[in-house]
C-alpha positions as CSV (number, residue, x, y, z in Angstrom):
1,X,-102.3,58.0,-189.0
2,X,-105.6,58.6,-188.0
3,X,-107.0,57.6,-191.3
4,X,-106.0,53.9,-190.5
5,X,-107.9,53.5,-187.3
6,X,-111.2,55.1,-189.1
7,X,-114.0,53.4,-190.0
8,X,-113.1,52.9,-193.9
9,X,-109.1,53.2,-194.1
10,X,-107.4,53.2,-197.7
11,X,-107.3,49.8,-199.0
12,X,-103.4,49.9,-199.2
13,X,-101.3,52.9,-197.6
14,X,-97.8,53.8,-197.1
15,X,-96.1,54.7,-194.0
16,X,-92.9,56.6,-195.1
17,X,-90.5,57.4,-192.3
18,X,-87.0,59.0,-192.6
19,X,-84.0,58.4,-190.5
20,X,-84.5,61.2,-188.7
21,X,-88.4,60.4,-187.8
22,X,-88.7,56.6,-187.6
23,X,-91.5,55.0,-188.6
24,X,-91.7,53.2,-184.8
25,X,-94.5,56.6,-183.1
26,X,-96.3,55.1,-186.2
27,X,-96.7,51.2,-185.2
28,X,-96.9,52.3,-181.1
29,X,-99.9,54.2,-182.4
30,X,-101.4,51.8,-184.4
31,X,-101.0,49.1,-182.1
32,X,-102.0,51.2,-179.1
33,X,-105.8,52.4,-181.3
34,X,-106.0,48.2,-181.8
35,X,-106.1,47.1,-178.1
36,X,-108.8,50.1,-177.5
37,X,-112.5,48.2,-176.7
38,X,-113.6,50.2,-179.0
39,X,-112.0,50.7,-181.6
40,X,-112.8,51.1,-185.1
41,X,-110.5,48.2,-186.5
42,X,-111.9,44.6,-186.1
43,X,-108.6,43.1,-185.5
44,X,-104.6,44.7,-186.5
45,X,-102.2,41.9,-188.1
46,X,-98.6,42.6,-188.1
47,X,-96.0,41.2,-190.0
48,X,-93.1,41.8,-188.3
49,X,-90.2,41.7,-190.6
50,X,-87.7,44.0,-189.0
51,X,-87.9,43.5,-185.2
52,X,-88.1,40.4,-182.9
53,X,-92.1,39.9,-181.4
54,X,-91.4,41.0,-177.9
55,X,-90.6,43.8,-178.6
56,X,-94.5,44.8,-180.1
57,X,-95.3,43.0,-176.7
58,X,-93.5,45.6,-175.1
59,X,-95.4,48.1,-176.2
60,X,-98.6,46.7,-175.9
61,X,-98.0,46.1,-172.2
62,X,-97.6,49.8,-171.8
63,X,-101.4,50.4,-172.5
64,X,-103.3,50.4,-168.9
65,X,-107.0,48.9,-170.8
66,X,-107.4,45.2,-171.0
67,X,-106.4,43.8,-174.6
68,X,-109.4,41.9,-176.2
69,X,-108.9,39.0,-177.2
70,X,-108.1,37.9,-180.8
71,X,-108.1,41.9,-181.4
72,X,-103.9,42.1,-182.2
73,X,-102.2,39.2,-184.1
74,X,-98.5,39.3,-184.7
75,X,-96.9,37.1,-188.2
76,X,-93.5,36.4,-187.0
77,X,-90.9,36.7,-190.0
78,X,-87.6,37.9,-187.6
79,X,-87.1,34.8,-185.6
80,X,-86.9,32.3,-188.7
81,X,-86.8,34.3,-192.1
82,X,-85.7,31.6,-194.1
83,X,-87.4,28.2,-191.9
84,X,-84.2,26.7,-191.4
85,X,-84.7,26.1,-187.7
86,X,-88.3,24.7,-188.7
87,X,-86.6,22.4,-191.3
88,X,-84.5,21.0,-188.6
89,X,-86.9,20.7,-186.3
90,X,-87.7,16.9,-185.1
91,X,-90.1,16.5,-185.8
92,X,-91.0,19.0,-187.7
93,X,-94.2,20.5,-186.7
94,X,-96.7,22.6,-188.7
95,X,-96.7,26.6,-187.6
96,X,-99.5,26.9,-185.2
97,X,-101.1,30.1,-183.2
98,X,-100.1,30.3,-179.9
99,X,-100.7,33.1,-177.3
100,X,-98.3,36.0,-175.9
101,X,-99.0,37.9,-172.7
102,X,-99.8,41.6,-173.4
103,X,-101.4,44.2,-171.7
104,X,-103.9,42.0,-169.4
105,X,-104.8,40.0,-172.1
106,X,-103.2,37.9,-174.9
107,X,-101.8,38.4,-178.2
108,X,-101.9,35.2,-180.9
109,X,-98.4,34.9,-182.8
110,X,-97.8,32.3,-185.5
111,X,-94.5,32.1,-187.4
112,X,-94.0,32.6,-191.1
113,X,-90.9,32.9,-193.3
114,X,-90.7,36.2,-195.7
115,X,-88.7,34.2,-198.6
116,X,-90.5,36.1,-201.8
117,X,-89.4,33.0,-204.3
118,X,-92.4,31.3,-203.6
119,X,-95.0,34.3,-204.0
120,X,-95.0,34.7,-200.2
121,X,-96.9,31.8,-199.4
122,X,-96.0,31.3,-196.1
123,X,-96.9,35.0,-194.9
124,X,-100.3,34.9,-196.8
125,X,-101.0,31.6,-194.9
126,X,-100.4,33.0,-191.4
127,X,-102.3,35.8,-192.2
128,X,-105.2,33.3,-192.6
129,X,-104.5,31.8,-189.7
130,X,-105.2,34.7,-187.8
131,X,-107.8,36.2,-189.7
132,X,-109.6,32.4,-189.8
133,X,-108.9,32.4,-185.6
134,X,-109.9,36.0,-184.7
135,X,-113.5,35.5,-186.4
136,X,-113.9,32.5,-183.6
137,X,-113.7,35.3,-180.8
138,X,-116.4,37.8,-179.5
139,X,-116.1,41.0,-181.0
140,X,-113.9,40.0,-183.9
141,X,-117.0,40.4,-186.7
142,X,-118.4,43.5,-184.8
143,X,-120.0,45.8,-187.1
144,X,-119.4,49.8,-187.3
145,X,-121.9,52.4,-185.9
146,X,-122.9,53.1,-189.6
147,X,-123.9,49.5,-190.0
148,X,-120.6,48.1,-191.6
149,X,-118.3,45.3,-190.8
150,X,-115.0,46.6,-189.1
151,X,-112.2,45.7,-191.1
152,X,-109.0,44.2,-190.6
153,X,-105.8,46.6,-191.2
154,X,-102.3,44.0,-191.7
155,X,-99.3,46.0,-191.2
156,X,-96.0,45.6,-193.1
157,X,-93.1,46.1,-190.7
158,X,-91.4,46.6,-192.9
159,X,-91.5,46.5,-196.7
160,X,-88.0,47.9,-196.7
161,X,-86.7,44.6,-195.2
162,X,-89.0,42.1,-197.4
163,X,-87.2,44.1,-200.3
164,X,-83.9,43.3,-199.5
165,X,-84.4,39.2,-200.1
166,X,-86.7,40.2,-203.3
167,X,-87.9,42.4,-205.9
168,X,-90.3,45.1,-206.2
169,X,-92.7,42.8,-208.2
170,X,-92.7,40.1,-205.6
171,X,-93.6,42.5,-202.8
172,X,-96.2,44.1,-205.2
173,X,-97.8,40.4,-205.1
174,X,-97.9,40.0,-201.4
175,X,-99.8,43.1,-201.4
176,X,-102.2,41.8,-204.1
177,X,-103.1,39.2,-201.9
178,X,-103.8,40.4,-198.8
179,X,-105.9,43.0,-200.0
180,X,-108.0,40.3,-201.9
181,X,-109.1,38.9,-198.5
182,X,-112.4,40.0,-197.1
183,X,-112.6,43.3,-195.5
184,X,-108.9,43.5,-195.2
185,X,-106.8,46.6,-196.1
186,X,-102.4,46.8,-196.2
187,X,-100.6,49.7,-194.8
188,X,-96.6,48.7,-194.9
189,X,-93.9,50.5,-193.7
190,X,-91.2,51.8,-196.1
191,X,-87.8,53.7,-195.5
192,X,-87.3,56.6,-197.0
193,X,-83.5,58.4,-197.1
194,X,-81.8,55.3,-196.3
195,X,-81.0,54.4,-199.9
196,X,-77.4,54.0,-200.7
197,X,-75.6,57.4,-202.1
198,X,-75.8,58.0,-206.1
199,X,-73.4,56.9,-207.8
200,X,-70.6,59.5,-208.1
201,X,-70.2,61.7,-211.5
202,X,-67.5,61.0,-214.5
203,X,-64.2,61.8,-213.7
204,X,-63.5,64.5,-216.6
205,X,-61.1,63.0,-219.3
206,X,-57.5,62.8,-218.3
207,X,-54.7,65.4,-219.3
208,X,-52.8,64.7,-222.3
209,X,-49.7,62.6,-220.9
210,X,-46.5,63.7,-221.8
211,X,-44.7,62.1,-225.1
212,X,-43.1,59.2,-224.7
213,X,-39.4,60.6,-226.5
214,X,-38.8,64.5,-224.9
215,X,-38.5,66.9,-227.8
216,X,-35.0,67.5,-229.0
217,X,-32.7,69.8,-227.1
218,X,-31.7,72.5,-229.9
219,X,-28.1,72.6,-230.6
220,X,-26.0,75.0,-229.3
221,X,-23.2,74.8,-232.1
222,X,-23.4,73.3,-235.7
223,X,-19.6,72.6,-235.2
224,X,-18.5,69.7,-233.8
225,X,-17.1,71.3,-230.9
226,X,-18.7,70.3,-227.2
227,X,-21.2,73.3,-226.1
228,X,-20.2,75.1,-223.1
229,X,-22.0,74.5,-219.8
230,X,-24.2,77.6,-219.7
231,X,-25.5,76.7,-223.2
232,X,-26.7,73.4,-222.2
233,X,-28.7,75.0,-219.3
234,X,-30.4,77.8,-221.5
235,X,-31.6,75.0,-224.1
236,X,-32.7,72.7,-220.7
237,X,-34.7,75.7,-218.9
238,X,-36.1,76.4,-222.9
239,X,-37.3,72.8,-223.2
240,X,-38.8,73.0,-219.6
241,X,-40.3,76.1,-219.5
242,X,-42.2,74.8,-222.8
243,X,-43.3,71.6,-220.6
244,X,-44.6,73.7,-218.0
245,X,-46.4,75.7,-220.2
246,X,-48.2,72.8,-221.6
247,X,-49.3,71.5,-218.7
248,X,-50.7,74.8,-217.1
249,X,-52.9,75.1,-219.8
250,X,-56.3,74.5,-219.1
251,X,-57.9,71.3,-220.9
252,X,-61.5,71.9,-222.0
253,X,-63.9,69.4,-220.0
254,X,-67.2,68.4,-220.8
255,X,-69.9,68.8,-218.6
256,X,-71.7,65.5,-217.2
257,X,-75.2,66.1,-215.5
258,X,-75.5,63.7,-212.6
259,X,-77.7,60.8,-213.0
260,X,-80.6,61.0,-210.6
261,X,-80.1,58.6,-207.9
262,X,-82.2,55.3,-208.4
263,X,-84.1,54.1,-205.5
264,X,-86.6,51.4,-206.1
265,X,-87.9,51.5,-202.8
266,X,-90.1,54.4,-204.0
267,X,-91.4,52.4,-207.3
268,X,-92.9,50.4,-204.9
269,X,-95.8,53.0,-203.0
270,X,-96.3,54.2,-206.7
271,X,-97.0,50.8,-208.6
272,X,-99.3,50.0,-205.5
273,X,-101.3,53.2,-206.0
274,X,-101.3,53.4,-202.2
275,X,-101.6,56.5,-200.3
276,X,-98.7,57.9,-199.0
277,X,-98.7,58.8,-195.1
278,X,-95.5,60.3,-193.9
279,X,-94.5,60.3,-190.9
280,X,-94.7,63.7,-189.3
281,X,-91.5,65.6,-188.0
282,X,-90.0,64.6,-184.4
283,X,-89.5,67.2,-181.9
């Protein structure tokens, strides 16, 4: 994690937890290097996608240092994902920035909706919100100590959920686009093990079922006289013991290798070309 709070982090990584080791160390980290005075990132965006925006607050309020202002911006996709409560809204007003207390100083918050059908629009528009309102602020365009512009690091929490309303190729978009803004680089958070189970493996083809008419009993007598009762049961236990027979023996199956389990969740870090970070084992 360290090589997102340096002075030139990858332009797009990925932040692969498992459900053992969450991905949530990760963003406390992240978010905890970000309200630092001095910290190597201009300003941290986060797109929060999986949990409501208190509870980033939360953790921000843990860290004793005063937050700088305009230094942590949250895009809040949990509350409304789909706008409906905007569209009933009377009137209904445009999404603005406003401010959230967090740890002695203030965190700016502006709502989005993480529909993918129209390109991600309205994520890529509060993300220039905040980028637009953080560059009015002291300390927001502060350059490095080798001379170069901090940059701004917008993290994806999480990419995992924005797939679940969209495809791969919609997400791989989004990320497109913020990483064409100035000095801005993309790490997003993606779940790894939580894919649903492959799908199981061919059944092996079904034993021959018996015949539909049962093979004649052989007859006792070519005379037309009845058969006695113990040469009905020896032609019976004849005509069963065949059955049995039969059916013990063993039917040749073929062997079907399993289909490697499909999780698209992965195509995604490899079509971005972003560097993979996972995140390191709990104890």
């Amino acid at each position: 994690m360290e090589r997102l709070v340096a002075a030139n982090p990858p332009a797009r990584s990925c932040i692969q937890d498992t459900v053992l080791c969450p991905a949530d160390p990760a963003v406390r980290y992240l978010l905890g290097q970000a309200a630092q005075p001095r910290g190597a990132l201009a300003q941290l965006i986060v797109v929060a996608a999986e949990r409501p925006v208190h509870e980033y607050v939360r953790w921000i309020g843990r860290r004793p240092a005063a937050l700088p202002p305009g230094r942590i911006g949250i895009v809040d996709c949990f509350t409304d994902p789909c706008g409906w409560r905007a569209a009933w809204a009377a009137p209904p007003s445009p999404a603005a920035v406003v401010e959230a207390a967090a740890g002695g100083g203030s965190v700016r918050v502006t709502a989005a909706t993480r529909d993918g059908r129209d390109g991600f629009d309205s994520v890529v528009a509060a993300v220039r919100r905040l980028h637009a309102a953080s560059h009015g602020t002291a300390g927001a365009g502060e350059s490095g100590g080798g001379g170069e512009a901090k940059k701004t690091l917008v993290l994806i929490d999480s990419a995992s959920y924005l797939l679940l309303r969209t495809g791969v190729q919609d997400v791989m978009r989004l990320l497109h686009r913020l990483c064409a803004l100035p000095a801005t680089c993309v790490a997003f958070v993606l779940h790894t093990g939580r894919d649903p189970p492959p799908s199981a493996p061919p059944l092996p083809p079904r034993m021959p079922s018996p015949p539909d008419r049962a093979p004649p009993i052989p007859a006792a007598r070519q005379t037309d006289a009845p058969a006695s009762c113990c040469e009905l049961s020896a032609a019976l236990n004849s005509v069963l013991a065949s059955n049995l027979t039969r059916a013990r023996t063993p039917v040749p199956t073929r062997t079907h290798a399993r289909a490697p389990p499909t999780r698209p969740h992965h195509d995604l870090c490899r079509l971005a070309h972003a560097s993979c970070l996972p995140v390191p084992r709990c104890h």
